[in-house]
SEDRENRO-699382 format. One record per residue: residue number from 1; x, y, z of N, C-alpha, C in turn. Coordinates in steps of 0.2 Angstrom, whole numbers, padded with zeros to 4 digits. Layout:
// SEDRENRO-699382
NUM	X	Y	Z	X	Y	Z	X	Y	Z
...
END
This chain:
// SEDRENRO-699382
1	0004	-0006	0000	0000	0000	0000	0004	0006	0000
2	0004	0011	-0004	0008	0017	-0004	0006	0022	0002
3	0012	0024	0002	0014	0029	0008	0007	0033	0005
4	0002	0040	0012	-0001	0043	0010	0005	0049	0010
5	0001	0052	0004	0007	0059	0004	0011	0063	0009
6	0004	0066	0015	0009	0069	0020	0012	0064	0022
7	0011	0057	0025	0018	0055	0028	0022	0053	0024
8	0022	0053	0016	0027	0054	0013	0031	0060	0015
9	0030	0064	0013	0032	0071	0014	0036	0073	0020
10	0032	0068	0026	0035	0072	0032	0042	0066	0035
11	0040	0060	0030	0046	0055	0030	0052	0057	0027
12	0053	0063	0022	0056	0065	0018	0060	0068	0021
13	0057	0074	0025	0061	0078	0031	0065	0077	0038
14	0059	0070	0039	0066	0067	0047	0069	0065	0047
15	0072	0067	0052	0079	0064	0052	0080	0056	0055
16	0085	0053	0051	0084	0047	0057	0086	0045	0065
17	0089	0049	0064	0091	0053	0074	0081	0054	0075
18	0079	0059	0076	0072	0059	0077	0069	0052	0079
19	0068	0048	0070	0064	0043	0070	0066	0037	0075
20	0072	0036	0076	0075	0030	0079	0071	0033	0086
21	0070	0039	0090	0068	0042	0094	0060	0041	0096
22	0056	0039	0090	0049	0039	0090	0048	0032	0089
23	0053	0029	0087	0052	0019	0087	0054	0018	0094
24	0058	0022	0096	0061	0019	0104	0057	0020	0110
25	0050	0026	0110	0045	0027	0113	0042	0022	0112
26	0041	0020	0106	0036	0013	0104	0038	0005	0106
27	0044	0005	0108	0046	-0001	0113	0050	-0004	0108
28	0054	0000	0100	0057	-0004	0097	0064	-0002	0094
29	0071	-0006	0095	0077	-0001	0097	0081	-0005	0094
30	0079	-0008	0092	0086	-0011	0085	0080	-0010	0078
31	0083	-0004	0077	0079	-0002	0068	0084	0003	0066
32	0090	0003	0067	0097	0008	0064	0102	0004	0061
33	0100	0002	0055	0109	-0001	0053	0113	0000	0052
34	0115	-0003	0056	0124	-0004	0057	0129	-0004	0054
35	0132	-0001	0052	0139	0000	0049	0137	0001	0040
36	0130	0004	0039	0129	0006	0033	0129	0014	0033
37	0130	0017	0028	0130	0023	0026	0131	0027	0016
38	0128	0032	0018	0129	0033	0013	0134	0035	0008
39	0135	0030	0002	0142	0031	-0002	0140	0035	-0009
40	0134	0037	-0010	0132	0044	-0017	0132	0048	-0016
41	0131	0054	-0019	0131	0064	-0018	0125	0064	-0016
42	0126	0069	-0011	0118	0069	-0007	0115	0074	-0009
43	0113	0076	-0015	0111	0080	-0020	0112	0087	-0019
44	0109	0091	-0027	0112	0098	-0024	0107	0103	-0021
45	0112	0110	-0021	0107	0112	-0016	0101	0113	-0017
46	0096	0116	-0011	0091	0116	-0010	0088	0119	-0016
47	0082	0116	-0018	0079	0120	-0024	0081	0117	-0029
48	0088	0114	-0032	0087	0112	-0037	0085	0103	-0036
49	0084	0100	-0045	0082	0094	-0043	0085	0090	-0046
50	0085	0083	-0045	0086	0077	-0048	0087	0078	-0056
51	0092	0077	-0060	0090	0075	-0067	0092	0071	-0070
52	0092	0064	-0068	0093	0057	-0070	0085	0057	-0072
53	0085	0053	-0080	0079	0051	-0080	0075	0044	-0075
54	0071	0044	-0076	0066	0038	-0071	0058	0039	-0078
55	0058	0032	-0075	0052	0028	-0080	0045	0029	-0072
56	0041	0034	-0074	0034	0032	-0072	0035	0035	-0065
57	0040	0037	-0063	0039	0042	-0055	0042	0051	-0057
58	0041	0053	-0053	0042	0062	-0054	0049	0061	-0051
59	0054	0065	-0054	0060	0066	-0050	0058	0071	-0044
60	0063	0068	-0041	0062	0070	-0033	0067	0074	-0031
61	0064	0081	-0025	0070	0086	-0025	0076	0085	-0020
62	0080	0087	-0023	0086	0087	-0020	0089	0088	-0012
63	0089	0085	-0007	0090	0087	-0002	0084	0082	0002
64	0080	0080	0000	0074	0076	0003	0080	0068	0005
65	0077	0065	0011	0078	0057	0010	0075	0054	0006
66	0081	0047	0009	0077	0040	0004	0073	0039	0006
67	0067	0038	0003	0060	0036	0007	0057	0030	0002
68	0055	0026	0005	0052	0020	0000	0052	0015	0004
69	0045	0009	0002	0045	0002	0005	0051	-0002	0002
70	0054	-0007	0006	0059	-0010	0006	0054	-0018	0002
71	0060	-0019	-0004	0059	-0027	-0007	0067	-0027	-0007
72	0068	-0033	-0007	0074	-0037	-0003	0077	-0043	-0008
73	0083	-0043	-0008	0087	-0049	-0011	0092	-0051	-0006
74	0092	-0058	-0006	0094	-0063	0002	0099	-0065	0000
75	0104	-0066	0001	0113	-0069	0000	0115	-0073	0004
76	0117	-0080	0002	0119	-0083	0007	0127	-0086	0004
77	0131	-0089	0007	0138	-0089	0005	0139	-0092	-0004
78	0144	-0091	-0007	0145	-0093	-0009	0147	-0099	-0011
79	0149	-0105	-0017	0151	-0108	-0018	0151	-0109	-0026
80	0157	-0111	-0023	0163	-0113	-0032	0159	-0115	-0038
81	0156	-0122	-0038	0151	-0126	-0043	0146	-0120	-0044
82	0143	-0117	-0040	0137	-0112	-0044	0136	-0108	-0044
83	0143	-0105	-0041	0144	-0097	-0043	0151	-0096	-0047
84	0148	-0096	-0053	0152	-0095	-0061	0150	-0089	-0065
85	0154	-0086	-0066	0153	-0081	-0071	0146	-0083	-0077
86	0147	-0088	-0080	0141	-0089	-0084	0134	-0088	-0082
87	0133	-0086	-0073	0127	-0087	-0072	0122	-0082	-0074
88	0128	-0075	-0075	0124	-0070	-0075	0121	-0071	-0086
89	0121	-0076	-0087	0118	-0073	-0094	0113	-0076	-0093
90	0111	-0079	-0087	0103	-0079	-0085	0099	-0075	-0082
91	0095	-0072	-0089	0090	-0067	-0085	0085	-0069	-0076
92	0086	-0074	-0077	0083	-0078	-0068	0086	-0077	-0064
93	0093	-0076	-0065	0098	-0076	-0058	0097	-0071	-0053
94	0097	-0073	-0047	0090	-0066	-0041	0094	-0061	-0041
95	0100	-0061	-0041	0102	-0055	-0043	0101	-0049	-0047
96	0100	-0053	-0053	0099	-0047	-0060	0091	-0047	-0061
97	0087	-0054	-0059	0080	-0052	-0058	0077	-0048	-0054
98	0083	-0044	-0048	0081	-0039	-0042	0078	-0032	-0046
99	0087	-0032	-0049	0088	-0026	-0054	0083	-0023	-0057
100	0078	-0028	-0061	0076	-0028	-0067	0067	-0028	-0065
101	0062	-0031	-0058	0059	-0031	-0054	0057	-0026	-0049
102	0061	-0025	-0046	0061	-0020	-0041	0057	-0013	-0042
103	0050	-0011	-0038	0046	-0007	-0041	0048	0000	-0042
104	0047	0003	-0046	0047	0010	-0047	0046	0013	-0041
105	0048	0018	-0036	0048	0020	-0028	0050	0017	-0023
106	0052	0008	-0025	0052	0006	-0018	0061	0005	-0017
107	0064	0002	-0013	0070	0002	-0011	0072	-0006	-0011
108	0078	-0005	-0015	0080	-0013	-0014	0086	-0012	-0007
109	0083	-0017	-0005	0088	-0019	0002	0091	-0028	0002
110	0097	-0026	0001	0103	-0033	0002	0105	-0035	0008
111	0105	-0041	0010	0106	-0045	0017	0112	-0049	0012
112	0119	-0044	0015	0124	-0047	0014	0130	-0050	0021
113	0125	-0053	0024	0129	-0055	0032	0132	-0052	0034
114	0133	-0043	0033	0138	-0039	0034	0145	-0041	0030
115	0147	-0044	0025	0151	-0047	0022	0153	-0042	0017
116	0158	-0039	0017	0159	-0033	0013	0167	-0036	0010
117	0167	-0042	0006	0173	-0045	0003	0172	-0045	-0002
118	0166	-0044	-0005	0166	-0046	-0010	0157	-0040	-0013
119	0159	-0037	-0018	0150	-0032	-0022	0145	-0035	-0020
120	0139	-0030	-0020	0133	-0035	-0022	0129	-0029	-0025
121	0134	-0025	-0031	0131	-0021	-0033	0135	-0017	-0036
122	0137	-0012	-0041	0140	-0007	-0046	0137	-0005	-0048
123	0142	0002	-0052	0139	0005	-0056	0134	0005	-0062
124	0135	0001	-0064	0129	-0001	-0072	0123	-0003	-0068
125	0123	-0008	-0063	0116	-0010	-0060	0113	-0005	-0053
126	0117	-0001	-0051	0113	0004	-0050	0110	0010	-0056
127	0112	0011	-0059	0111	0014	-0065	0105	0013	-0069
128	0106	0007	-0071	0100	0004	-0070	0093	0004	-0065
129	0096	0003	-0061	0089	0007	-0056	0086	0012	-0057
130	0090	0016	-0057	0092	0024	-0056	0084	0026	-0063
131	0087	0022	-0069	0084	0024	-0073	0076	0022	-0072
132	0074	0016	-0070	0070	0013	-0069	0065	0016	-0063
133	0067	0022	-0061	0062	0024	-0055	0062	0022	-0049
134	0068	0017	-0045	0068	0015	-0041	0071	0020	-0036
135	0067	0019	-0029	0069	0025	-0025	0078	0023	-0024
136	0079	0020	-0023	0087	0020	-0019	0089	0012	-0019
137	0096	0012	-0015	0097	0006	-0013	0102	0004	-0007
138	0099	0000	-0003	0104	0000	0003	0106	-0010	0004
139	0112	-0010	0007	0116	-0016	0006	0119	-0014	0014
140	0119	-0019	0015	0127	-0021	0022	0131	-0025	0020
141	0131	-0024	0015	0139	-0027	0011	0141	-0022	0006
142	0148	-0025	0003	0151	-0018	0001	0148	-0018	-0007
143	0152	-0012	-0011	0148	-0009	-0016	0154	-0006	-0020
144	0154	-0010	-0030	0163	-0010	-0032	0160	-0002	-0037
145	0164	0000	-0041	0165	0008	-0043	0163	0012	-0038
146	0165	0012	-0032	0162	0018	-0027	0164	0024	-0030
147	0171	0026	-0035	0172	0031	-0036	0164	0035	-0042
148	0163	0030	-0046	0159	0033	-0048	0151	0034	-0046
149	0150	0030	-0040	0144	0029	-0034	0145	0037	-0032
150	0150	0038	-0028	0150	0045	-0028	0149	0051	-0029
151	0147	0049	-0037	0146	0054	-0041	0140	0055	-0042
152	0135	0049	-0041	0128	0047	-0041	0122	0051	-0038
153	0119	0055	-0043	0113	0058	-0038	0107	0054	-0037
154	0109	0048	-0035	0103	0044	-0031	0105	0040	-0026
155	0100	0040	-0022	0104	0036	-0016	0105	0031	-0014
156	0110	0031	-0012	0114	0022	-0012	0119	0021	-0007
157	0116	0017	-0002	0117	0016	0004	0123	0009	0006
158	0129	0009	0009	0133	0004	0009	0137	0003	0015
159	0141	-0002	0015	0145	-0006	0020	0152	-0001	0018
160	0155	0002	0011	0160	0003	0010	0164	0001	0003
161	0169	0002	0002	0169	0001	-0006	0172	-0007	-0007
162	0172	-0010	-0015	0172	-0017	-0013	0175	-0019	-0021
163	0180	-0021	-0020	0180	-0022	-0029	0180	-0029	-0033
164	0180	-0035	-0029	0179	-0041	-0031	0171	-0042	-0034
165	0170	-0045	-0038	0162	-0046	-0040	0159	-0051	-0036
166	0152	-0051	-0035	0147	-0054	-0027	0147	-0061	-0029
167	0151	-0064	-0036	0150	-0072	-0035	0155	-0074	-0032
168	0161	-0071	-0030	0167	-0071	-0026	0163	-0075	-0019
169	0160	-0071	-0016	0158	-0073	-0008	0151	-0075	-0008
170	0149	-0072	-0014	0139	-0070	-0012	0135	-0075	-0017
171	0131	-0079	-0015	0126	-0083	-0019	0120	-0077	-0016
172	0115	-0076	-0022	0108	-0072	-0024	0105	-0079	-0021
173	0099	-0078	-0017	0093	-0084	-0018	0086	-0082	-0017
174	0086	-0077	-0015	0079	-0075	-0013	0079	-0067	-0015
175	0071	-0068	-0016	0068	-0059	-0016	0062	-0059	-0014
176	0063	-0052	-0009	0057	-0049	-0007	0052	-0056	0000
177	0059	-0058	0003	0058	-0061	0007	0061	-0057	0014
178	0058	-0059	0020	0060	-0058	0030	0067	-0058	0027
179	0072	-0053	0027	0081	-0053	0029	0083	-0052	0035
180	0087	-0051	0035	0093	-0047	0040	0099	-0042	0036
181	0099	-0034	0040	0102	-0030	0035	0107	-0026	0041
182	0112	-0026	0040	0114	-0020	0043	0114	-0025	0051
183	0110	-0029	0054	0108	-0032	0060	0100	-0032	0061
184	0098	-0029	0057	0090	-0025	0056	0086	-0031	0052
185	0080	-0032	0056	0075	-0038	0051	0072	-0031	0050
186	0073	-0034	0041	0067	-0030	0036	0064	-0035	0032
187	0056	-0033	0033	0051	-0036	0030	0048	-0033	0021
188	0050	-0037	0018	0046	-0032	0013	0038	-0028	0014
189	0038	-0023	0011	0034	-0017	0013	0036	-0014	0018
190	0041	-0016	0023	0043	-0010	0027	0046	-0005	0028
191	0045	0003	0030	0047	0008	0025	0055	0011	0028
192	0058	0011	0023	0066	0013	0022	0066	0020	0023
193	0071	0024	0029	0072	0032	0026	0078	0030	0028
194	0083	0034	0023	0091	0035	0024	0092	0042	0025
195	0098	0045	0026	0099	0052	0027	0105	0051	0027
196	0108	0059	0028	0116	0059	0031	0118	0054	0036
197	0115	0054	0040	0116	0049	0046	0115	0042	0044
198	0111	0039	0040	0110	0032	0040	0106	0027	0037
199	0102	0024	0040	0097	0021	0036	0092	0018	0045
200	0085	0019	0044	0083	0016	0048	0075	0013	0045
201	0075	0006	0047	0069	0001	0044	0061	0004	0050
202	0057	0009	0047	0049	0008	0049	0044	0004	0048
203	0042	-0002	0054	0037	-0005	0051	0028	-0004	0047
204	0028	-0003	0043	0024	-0004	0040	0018	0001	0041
205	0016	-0002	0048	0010	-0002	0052	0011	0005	0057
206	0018	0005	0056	0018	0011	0062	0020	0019	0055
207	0021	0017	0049	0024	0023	0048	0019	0030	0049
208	0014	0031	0046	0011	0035	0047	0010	0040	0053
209	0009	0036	0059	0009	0039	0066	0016	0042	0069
210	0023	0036	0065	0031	0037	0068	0031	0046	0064
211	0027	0045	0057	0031	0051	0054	0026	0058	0056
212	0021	0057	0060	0018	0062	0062	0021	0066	0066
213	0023	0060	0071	0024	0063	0079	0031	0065	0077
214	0035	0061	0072	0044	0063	0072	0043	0071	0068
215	0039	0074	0064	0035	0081	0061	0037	0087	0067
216	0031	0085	0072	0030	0089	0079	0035	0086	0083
217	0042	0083	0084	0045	0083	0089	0050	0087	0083
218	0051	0087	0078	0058	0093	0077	0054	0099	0077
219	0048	0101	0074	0047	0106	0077	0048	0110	0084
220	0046	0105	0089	0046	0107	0095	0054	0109	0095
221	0058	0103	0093	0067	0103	0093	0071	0109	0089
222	0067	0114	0086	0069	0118	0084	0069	0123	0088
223	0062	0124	0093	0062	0130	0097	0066	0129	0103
224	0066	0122	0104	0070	0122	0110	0078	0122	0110
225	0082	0122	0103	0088	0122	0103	0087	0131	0101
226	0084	0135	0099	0086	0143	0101	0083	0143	0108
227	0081	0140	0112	0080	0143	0119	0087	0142	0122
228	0091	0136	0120	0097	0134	0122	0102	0137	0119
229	0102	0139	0113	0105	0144	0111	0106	0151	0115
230	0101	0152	0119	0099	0159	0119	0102	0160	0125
231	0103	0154	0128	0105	0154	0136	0102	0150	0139
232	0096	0146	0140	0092	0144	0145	0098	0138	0145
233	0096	0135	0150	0100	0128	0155	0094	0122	0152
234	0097	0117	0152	0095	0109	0150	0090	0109	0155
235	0091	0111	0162	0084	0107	0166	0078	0113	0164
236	0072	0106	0164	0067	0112	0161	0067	0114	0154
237	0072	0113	0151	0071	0116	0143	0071	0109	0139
238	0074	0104	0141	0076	0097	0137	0078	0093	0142
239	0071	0088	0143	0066	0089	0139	0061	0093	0141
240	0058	0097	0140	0052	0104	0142	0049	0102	0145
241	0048	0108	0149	0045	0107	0155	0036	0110	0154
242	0031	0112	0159	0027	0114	0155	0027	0120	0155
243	0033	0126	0158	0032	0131	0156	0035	0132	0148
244	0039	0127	0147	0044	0128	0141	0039	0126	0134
245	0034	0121	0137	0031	0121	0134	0025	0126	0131
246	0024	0129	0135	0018	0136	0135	0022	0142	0131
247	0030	0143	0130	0032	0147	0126	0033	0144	0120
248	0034	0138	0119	0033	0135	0115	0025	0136	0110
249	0022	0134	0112	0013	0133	0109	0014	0140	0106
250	0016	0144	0111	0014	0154	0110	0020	0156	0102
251	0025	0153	0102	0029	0152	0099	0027	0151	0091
252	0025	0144	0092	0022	0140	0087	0015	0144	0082
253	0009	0147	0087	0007	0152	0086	0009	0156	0081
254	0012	0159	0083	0015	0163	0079	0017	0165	0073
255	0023	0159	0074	0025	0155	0065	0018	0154	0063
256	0015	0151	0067	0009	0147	0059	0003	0154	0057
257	0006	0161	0059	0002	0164	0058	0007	0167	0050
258	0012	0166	0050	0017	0170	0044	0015	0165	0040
END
């Protein structure tokens, strides 16, 4: 089921410091992966946009997060007899079926054991996504042309740079099946947002309410980092208290009258 707009919208803008903040109220504290980060240009500045073509979605502006439901390609070890160069001239192989499947908006995410010896992705097959409309992609394994990844205004999430090709260590077997990412179970349709800081997996059911409340918690976190600017002291101000809260509201007022 597609994200509703605002909480599209409002997914776009939080951070995942925030979100990890709004899942850990809700009693759920391992959804940060681990030792993933972003290895493409985090696009340019404000106002301008995206200009890589995409099949059948609107480019997206520059500065916003990954946002998209997670479909998944599952890696288990390699081995010699079935992982041969030959295998890629099979349009079947779940690797390049990932590629070539993976919906326009959503995010392909790799469950690569954290095993960064060996790709589970490059330049021509991100490229390939790129063109295809797929929002992004994130891996816990590593990632070979990083220098050209780099240069990539789409986002693309990784373990680190990697130059051997993924039949080295990785056999593809599954798609769009329960993985493990980064240490993070993600289920397909679970919604992915990456940022400067990271990647963090929202389950499904909760996104719309995580991206409400993470909305009105930076807000509020803007007013209280100029009180803390301004001079006020941490008690009483973070977390606010209810007087901090009442120049707050009087604050907010305000702005929503501009």
């Amino acid at each position: 089921m597609a994200l509703p707009k605002d909480t599209l919208q409002q997914l776009k803008r939080a951070s995942t410091a925030t979100l990890t903040t709004q899942l850990f109220k809700r009693g759920l504290r391992n959804v940060y992966l681990q030792g993933v980060h972003r290895m493409s240009a985090t696009g340019r500045p404000e106002g301008e946009y995206r200009s890589a073509p995409r099949e059948g979605t609107p480019m997206s502006k520059a500065g916003d997060n990954l946002v998209g439901e997670a479909f998944t390609l599952r890696y288990i070890p390699a081995r010699e007899d079935l992982d041969h160069i030959g295998v890629f001239e099979n349009p079947e192989h779940p690797q390049r079926k990932a590629i070539e499947v993976v919906p326009p908006g959503q995010v392909l995410v790799m469950d690569c054991r954290r095993d960064t010896r060996a790709a589970s992705a490059g330049s021509i097959l991100l490229t390939r996504m790129q063109v295809r409309g797929v929002a992004g992609v994130v891996t816990d394994g590593g990632l070979r042309d990083s220098d050209a990844i780099a240069g990539m205004d789409f986002p693309v999430f990784g373990a680190g740079p990697s130059a051997p090709l993924n039949l080295a260590i990785h056999h593809a077997v599954d798609l769009n099946v329960p993985i493990g990412c980064g240490g993070v179970a993600v289920f397909p349709g679970d919604i992915v947002v990456g940022d400067a800081e990271g990647v963090v997996i929202i389950p499904a059911h909760l996104a719309v309410e995580v991206a409400r409340d993470a909305s009105e918690q930076e807000r509020l976190e803007v007013f209280v980092l100029q009180e803390v600017a301004g001079g006020r002291p941490l008690p009483g101000t973070y977390p606010p208290n209810a007087e901090t809260l009442a120049r707050y509201r009087q604050w907010r007022e305000q702005h929503d009258k501009k």
